[in-house]
C-alpha positions, 0 to 999 in steps of 0.5 A, a space after each residue: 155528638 160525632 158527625 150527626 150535627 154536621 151531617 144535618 146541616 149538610 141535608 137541611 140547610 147547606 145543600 138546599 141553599 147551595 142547590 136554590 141560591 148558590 154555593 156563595 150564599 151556603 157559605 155565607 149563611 154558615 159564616 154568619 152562624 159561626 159569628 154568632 156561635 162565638 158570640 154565644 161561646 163567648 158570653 154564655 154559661 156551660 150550657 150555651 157554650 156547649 150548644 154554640 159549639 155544636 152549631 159552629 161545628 155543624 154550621 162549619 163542617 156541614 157546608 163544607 161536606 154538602 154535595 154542591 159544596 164538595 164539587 166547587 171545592 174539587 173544581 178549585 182544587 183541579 183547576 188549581 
């Protein structure tokens, strides 16, 4: 799968909430994606495991690549 789940998640769910919303509610939207992903990972067959990872993957590395996000991440960092 490589990067692609991520990548769209950066472009479809992550940038827009962060653009509209705020960078806070980006990473609370992935956060509730991730509980939910390992509550699938952890009571699901092979196949739900699999697609629970890819959208905990993406969920999490999404955000985290998204422009808004990478910005507020170097602000943190220079400002540190």
């Amino acid at each position: 799968m490589g990067m692609l789940p991520a990548v769209a998640w950066a472009e479809q769910v992550a940038a827009p909430v962060a653009i509209e919303r705020s960078v806070d509610t980006a990473f609370a939207i992935a956060f509730v994606t991730s509980m939910v992903c390992a509550v699938g990972m952890a009571t699901g067959g092979r196949i739900r495991r699999w697609a629970s990872a890819v959208v905990l993957f993406a969920a999490v590395g999404g955000t985290l690549i998204s422009v808004p996000t990478r910005h507020l991440i170097a602000a943190w960092i220079v400002g540190a």
